[in-house]
C-alpha positions as CSV (number, residue, x, y, z in Angstrom):
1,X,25.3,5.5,53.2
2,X,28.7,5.3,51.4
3,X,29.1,4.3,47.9
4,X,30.2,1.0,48.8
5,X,27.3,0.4,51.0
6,X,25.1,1.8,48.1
7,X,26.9,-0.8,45.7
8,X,27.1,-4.3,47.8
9,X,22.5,-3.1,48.6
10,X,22.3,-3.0,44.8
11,X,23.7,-6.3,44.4
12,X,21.7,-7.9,46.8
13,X,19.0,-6.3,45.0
14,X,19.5,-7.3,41.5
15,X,20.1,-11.1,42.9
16,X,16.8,-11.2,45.2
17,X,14.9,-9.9,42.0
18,X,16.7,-13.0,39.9
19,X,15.6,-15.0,42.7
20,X,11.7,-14.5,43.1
21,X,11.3,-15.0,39.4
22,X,11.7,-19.0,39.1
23,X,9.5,-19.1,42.8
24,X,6.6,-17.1,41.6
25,X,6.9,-19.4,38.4
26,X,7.3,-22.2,40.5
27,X,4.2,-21.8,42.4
28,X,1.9,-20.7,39.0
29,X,2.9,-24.1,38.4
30,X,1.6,-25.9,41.6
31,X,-1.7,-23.7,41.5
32,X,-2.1,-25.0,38.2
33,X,-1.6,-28.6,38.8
34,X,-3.7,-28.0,41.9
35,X,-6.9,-26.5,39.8
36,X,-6.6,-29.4,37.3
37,X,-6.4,-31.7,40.1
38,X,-9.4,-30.2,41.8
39,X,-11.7,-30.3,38.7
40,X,-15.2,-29.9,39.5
41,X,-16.6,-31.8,36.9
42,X,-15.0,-34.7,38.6
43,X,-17.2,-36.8,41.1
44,X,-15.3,-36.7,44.4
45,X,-14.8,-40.0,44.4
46,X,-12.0,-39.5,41.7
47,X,-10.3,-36.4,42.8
48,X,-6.8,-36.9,44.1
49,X,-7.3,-35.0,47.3
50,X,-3.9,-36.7,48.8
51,X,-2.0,-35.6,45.7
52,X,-3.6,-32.2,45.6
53,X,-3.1,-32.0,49.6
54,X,0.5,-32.3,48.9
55,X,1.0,-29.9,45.9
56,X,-0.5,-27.0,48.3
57,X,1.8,-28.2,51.3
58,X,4.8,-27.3,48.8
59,X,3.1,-24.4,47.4
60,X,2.6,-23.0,50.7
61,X,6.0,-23.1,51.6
62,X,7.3,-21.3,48.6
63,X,4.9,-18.5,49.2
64,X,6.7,-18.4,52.5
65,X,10.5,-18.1,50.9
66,X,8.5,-15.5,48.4
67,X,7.1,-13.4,50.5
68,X,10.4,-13.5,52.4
69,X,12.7,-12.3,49.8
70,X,9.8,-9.8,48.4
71,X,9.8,-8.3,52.0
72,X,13.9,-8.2,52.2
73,X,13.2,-6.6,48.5
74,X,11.4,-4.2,49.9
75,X,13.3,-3.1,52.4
76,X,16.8,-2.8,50.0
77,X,14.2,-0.6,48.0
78,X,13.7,1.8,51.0
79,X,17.2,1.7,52.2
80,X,17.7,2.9,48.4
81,X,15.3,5.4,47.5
82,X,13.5,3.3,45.1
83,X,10.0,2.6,46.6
């Protein structure tokens, strides 16, 4: 790999690694909001399944753009050395 190579796989490193940090916080949020939500010292009949139903949707799909730019991480650190 030239040095350039080496240089323009770093920088796509540092910037995924920027990247996954507000996501992963992102979706500590939602899971959050979803166990509050889902308290089960609530009767059912005053949980907010629809509400909670929809926090999970969007959590879901972040953990798809995470695990996404944590597998592309992954790879940059192989290409690399730095597994």
């Amino acid at each position: 790999m030239s040095d350039f190579e080496r240089q323009k796989f770093e920088r796509r490193l540092i910037v995924l690694e920027t990247e996954v940090v507000p996501i992963d916080l992102e979706i500590v949020g939602y899971r959050d909001s979803l166990r509050d939500l889902l308290d089960p010292l609530l009767p059912t009949s005053q949980l907010q399944l629809k509400i909670a139903a929809d926090l999970a949707v969007k959590a879901a799909a972040r953990q798809i753009d995470l695990k996404a730019k944590l597998a592309e991480i992954a790879k940059l650190k192989g290409m690399l050395g730095k597994e």
